[in-house]
C-alpha positions as CSV (number, residue, x, y, z in Angstrom):
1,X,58.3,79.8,178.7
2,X,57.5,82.2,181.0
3,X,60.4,83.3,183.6
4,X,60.5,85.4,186.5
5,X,64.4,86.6,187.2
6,X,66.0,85.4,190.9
7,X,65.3,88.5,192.0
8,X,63.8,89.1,195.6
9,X,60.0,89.4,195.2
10,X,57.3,88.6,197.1
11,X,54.1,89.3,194.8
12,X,53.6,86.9,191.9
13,X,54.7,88.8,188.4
14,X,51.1,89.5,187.4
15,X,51.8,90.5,184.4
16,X,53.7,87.3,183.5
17,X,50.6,85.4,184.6
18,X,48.3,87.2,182.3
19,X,50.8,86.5,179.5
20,X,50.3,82.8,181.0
21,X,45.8,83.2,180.1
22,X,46.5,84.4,177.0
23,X,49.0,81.7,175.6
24,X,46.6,79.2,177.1
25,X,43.3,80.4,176.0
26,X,44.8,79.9,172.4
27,X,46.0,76.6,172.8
28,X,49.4,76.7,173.4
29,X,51.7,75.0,176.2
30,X,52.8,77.1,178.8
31,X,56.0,76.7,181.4
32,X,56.9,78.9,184.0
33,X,60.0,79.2,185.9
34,X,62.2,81.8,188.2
35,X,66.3,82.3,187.6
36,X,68.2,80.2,185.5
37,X,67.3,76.5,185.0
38,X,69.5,74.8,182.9
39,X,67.3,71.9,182.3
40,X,64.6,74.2,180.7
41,X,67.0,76.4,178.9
42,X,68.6,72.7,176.7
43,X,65.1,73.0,175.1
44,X,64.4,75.1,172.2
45,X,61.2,77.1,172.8
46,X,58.7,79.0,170.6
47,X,58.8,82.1,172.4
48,X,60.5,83.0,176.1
49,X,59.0,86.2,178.0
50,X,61.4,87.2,180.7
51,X,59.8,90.2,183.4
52,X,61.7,92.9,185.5
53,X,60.6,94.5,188.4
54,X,62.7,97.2,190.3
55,X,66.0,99.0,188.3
56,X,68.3,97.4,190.6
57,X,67.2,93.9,189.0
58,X,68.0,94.5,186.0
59,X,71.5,93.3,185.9
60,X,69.4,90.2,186.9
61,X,67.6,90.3,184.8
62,X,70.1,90.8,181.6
63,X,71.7,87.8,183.5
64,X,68.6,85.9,182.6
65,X,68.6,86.7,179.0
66,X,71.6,85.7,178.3
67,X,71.1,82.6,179.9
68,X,68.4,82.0,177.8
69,X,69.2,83.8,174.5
70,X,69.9,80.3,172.3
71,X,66.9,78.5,173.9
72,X,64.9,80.2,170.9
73,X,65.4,80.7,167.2
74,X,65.6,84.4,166.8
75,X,66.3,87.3,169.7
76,X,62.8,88.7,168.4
77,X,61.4,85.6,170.2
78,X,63.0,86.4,173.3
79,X,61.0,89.3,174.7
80,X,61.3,91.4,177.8
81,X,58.9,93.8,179.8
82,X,57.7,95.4,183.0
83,X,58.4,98.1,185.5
84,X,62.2,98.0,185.5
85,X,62.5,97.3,181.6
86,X,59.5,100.4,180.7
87,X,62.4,102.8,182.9
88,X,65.6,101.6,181.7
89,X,64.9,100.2,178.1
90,X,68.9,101.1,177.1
91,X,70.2,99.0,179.6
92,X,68.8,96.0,178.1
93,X,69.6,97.3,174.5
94,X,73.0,98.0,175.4
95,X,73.4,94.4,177.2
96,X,72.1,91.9,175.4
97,X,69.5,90.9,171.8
98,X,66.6,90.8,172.5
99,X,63.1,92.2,172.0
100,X,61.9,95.3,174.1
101,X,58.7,96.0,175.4
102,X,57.8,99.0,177.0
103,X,54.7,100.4,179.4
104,X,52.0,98.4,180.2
105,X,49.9,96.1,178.1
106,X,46.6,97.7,177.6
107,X,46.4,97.7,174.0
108,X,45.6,95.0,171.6
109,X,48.4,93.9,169.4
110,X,51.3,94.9,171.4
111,X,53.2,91.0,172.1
112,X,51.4,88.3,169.6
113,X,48.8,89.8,167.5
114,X,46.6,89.5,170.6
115,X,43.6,90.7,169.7
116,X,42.2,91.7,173.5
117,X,44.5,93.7,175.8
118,X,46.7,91.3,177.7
119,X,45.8,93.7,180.8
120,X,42.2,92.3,180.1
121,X,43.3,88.5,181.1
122,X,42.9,87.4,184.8
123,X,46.2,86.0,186.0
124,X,47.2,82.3,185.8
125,X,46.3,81.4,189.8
126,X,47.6,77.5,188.8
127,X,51.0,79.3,188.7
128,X,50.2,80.9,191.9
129,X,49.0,78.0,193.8
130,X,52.1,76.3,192.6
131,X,53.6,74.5,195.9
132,X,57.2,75.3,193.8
133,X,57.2,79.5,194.3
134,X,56.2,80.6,197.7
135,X,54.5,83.9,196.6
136,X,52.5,85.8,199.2
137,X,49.7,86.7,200.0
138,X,48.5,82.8,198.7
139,X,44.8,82.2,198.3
140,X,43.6,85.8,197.6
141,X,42.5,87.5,194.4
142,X,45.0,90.0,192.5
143,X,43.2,92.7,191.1
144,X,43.5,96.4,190.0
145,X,40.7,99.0,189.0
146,X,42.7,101.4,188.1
147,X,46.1,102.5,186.6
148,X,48.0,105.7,187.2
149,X,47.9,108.5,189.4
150,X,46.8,111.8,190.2
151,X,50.2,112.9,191.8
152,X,53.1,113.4,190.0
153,X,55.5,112.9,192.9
154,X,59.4,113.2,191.3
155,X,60.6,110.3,193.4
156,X,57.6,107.8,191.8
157,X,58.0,106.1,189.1
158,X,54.0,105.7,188.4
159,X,53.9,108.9,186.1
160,X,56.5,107.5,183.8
161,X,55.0,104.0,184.1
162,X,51.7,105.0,183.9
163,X,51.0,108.5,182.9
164,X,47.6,108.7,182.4
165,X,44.8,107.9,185.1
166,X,42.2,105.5,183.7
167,X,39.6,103.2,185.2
168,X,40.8,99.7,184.1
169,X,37.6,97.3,184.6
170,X,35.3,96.6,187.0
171,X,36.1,94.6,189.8
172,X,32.9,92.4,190.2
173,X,34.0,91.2,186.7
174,X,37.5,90.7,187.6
175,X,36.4,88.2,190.8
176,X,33.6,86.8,189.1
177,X,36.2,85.7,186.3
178,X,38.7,84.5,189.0
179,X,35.8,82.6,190.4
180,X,35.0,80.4,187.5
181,X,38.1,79.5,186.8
182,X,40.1,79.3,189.0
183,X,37.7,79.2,192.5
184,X,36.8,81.1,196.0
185,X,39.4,82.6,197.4
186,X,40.2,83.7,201.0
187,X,41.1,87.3,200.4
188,X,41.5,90.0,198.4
189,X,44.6,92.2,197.7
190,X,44.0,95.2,195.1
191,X,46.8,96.5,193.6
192,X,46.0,100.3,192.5
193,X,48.8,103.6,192.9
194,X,46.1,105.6,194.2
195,X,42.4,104.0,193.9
196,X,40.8,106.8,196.1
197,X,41.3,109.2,192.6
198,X,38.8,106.7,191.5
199,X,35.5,108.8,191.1
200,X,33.2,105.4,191.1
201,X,35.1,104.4,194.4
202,X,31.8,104.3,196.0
203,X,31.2,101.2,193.4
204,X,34.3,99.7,194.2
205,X,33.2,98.9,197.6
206,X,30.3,97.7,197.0
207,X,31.1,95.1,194.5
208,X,34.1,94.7,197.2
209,X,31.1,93.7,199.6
210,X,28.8,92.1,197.0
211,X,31.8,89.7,196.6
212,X,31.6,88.3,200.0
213,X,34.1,91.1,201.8
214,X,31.9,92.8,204.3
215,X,32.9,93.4,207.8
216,X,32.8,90.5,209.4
217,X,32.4,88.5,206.7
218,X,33.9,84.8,206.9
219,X,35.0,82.2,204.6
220,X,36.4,78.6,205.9
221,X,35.9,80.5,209.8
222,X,38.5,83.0,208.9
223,X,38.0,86.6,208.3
224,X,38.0,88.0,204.6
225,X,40.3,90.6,204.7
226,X,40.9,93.5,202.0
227,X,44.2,94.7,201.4
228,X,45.2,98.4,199.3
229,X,48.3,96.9,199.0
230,X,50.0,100.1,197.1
231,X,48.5,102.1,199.5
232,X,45.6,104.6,200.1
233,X,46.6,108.3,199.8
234,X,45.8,110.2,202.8
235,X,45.6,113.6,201.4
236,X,41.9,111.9,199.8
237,X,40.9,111.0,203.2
238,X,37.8,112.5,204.5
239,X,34.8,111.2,206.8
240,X,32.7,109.6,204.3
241,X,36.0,107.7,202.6
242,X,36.6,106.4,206.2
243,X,33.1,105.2,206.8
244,X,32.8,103.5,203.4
245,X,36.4,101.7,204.1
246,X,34.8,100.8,207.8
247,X,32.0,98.4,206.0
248,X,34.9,96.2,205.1
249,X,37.5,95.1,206.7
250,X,40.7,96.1,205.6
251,X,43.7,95.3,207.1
252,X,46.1,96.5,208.0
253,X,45.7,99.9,206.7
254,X,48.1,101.4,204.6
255,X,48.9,104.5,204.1
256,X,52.4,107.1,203.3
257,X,54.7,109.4,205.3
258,X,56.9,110.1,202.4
259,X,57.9,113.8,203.9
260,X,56.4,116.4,206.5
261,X,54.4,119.0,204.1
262,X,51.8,115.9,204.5
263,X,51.9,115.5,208.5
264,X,48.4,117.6,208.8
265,X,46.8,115.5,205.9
266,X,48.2,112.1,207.7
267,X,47.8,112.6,210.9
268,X,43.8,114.1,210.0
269,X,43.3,110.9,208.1
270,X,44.6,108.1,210.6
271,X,42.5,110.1,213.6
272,X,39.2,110.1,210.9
273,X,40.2,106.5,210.4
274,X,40.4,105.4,214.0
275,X,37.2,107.2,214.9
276,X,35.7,104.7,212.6
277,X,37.4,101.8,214.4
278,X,40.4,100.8,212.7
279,X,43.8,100.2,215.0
280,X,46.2,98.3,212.9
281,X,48.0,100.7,209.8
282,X,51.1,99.5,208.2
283,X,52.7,102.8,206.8
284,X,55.3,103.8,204.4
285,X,57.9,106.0,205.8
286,X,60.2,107.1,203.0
287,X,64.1,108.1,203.3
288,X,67.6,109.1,202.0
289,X,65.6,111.5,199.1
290,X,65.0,115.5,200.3
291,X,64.9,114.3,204.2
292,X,67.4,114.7,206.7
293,X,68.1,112.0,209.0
294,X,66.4,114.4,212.0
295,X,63.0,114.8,209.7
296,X,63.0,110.7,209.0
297,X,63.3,110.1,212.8
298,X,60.7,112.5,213.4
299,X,58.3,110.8,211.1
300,X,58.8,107.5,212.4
301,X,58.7,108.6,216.2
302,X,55.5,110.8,214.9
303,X,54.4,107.1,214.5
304,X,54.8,105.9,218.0
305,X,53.5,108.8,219.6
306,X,50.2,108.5,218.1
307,X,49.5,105.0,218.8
308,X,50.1,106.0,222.0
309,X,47.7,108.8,222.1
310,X,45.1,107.4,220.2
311,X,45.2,103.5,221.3
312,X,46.0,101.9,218.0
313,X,49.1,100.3,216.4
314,X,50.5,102.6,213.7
315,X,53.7,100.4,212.5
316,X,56.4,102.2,210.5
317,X,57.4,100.7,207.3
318,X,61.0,102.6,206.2
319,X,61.5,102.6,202.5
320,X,65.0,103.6,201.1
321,X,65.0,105.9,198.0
322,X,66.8,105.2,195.4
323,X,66.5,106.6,191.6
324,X,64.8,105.6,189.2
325,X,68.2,104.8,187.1
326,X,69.8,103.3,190.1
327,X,70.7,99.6,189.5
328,X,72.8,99.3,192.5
329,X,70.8,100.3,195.1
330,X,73.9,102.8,196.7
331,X,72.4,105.6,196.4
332,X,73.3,108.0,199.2
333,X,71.3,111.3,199.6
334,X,73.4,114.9,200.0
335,X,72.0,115.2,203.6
336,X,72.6,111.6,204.4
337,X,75.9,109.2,205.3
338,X,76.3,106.0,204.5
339,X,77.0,105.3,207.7
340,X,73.8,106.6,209.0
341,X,71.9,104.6,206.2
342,X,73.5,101.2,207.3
343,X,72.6,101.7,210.8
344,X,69.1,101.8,209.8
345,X,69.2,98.8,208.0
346,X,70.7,96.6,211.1
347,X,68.2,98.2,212.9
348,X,65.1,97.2,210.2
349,X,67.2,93.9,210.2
350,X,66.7,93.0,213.8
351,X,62.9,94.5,214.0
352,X,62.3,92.6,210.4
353,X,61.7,95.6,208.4
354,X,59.3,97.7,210.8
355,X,59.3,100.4,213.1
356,X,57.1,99.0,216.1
357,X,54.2,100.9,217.0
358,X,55.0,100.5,221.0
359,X,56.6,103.8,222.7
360,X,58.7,102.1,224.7
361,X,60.4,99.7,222.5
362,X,61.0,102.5,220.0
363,X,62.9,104.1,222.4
364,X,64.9,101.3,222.5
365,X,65.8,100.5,218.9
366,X,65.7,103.8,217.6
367,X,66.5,106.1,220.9
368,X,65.1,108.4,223.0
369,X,66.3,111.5,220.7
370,X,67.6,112.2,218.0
371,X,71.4,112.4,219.3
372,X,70.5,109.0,221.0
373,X,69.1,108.0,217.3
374,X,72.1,109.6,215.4
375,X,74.6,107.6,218.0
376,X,72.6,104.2,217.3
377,X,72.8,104.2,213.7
378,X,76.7,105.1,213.9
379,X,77.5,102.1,215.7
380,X,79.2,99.4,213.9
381,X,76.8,96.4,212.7
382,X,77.0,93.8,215.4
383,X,77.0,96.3,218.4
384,X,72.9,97.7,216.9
385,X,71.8,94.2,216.3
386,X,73.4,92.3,218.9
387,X,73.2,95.1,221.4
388,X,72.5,93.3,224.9
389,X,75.7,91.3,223.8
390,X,78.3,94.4,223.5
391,X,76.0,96.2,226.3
392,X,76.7,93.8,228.6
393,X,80.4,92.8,227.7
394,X,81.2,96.6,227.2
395,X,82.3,96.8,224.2
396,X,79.7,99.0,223.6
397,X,80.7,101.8,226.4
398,X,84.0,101.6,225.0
399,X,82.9,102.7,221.3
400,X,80.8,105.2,223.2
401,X,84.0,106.9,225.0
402,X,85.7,106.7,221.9
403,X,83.4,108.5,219.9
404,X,82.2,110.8,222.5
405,X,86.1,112.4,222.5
406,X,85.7,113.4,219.1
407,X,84.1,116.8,218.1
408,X,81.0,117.3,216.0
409,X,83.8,118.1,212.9
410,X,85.8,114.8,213.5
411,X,82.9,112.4,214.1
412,X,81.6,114.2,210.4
413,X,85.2,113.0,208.8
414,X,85.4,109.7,210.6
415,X,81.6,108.7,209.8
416,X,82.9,109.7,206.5
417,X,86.2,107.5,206.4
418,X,84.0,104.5,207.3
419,X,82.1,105.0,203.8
420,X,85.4,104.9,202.0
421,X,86.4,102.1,203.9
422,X,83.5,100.0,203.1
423,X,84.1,100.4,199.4
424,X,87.6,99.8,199.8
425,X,89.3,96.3,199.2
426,X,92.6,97.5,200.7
427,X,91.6,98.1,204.3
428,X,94.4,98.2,206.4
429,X,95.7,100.5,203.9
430,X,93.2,103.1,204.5
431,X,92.9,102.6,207.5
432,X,96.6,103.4,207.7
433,X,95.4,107.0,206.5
434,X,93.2,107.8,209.4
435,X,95.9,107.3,212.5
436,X,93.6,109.1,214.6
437,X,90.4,106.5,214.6
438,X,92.8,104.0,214.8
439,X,91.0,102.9,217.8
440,X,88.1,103.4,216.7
441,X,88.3,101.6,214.1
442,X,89.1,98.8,215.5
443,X,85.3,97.9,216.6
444,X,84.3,97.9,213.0
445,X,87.3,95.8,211.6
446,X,88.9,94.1,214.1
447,X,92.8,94.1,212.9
448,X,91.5,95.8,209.4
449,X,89.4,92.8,208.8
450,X,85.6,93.0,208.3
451,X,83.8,91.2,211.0
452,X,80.5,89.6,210.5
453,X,77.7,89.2,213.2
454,X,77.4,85.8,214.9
């Protein structure tokens, strides 16, 4: 049995589904499932691999062993791997019996005696097509040329993961594979850390194009489209990269804004980019690590303004840093607030995760400046995400003249009472403490009770 925790994810766990080829191709019986399912786990099973993705799913993830643990003989039969397990292999150890295994699988020998890298086998697409797990993108061929990276970036986890660079196999092989066993599919998502390192990239696109991906190319009247899922690094960006990317048709383009010592590099590559035609980029804008919140609003305005100037739609994409051996995901940077940090994510909440690429409406979930921006993201929740509501009833103005009374050094210590107060059980209590935002505090918990949005 093959299960993927109840974690949030969105990709299928590739490497779970490789596991799923190679179990099959020697004859056994394969099951797949996500979470806990307590009909699967009353059956006794040969052997029960169990994946993890990000840190902050492992306590999901040891939640899932457990569950498991007597569905199979011996803990050496109960075997966990991937991303978050390769980081954090104590945490498991220390949590629960069961067998560890670490870094990626592209050796022979590392799970069953296998005697052909699992990394080799093309995923199981029956258990992607499944109508039970709503993976995305559906209909479109996983693949990855490469592993590693180049950079060794101390917020990435890819040169622990993945130390080494290495091509991985060719991608005409990969899709020809697919093909005859599992069928066409619409699209094509490649899943590389940084495949412009790649010095037969040249190759890559044109077995990209030999397998039906050209610009322009159709399939069931519908567009082929190529996604660099991971991203393409924009420091490796020069004319001919953009011209060989323009005979496909990639979309949207993805590229990172991880912090300014790269503006020249991304802003040269999305105006090389656009000269060869392509408006729609989908870009990572990292935050809460080294940046200030003044740097990440200038990155993510940056954004706007040169969608503007150039005519094309450069979305932002915020991603929150947390550590590597984070597995609560509350991680708050020195030159950050929590405060600040849940502003943002009403914000993301009401725009569904992006930054839009139009001036205007920027302006208007994000503000005008950065005071405007810094006041935003200090409202309380339902004021940012319901703001027409408490704009209109005037809630809103009244926050604003409370908060505008306070000086820079009091708004610092109040911002910093609200962190305390969200960790706090006792409310009222602390609340008690801060007599001076009494008032104030009263938009966030309405008679010391937390208030949720309608």
């Amino acid at each position: 049995m093959l299960i993927e925790p109840n974690y949030r994810s969105k990709f299928p766990p590739l490497g779970l589904l490789r596991i799923a080829s190679y179990h099959k191709n020697i004859g056994d019986n394969v099951t797949f499932t996500r979470g806990c399912n307590l009909e699967l786990r009353n059956l006794q099973w040969d052997k029960i691999y169990v994946s993890s993705l990000f840190t902050y799913g492992l306590p999901c993830t040891v939640k899932t062993l457990k569950f498991y643990r007597n569905s199979v003989n011996s803990f050496k039969d109960l075997i966990v791997g991937g991303i978050g397990v390769t980081l954090m292999p104590d945490y498991i150890l220390q949590n629960v019996d069961c067998r560890i295994v670490t870094g990626p699988l592209l050796q022979p020998n590392i799970l069953n005696g296998e005697k052909q890298a699992i990394a080799k086998y093309i995923p199981d697409y029956e258990i992607i097509d499944s109508p039970f797990w709503s993976y995305s993108p559906r209909n479109s061929y996983f693949c990855r040329v490469t592993t590693g990276c180049i950079r060794h970036c101390p917020f990435c986890a890819v040169p622990i993961l993945e130390p080494e660079f290495r091509y991985l196999q060719p991608l005409q092989e990969q899709i020809s594979n697919i093909v005859r066993n599992y069928g066409e599919r619409q699209n094509l998502v490649l899943m590389d850390n940084n495949i412009l390192v790649c010095d037969r990239f040249d190759n890559v696109i044109t077995d990209i194009q030999k397998a039906g991906f050209e610009q322009n190319s159709k399939l069931n009247n519908r567009k082929r489209i190529v996604d660099f899922n991971q991203g393409i690094d924009a420091r490796l960006i020069n004319k001919k990269i953009a011209k060989l990317l323009s005979t496909i048709y990639v979309s949207p383009i993805r590229l990172a804004f991880d912090y300014r010592g790269i503006e020249n590099a991304y802003t040269r590559a999305i105006k090389l980019l656009a000269n060869q035609g392509f408006i729609n980029f989908t870009n990572y804008v990292m935050f809460n690590y080294n940046d200030t919140p003044r740097d990440f609003y200038y990155r993510i305005r940056l954004n706007a303004l040169m969608s503007k100037q150039l005519g094309i739609r450069v979305t932002g994409f915020p991603m929150k840093y947390a550590p590597i051996n984070d597995v609560s995901r509350r991680h708050i940077a020195p030159r950050w607030k929590w405060r600040y940090l849940r502003g943002i994510q009403c914000i993301l909440l009401a725009t569904h995760g992006l930054v839009s690429p139009n001036l205007d409406f920027f302006k208007i979930s994000f503000g005008s400046s950065f005071h405007e921006f810094c006041e935003i993201i200090s409202m309380p929740d339902r004021y940012i995400i319901q703001r027409m509501k408490y704009e209109q009833n005037g809630y809103k103005q009244k926050w604003q003249e409370l908060f505008h009374n306070l000086t820079k050094i009091s708004q610092n210590e109040f911002l910093d009472a609200l962190a305390i107060l969200c960790r706090s059980r006792k409310k009222k209590e602390v609340i008690s403490k801060y007599r001076q935002f009494r008032k104030l505090f009263e938009h966030y918990y309405p008679n010391g009770e937390p208030v949720a949005c309608e």
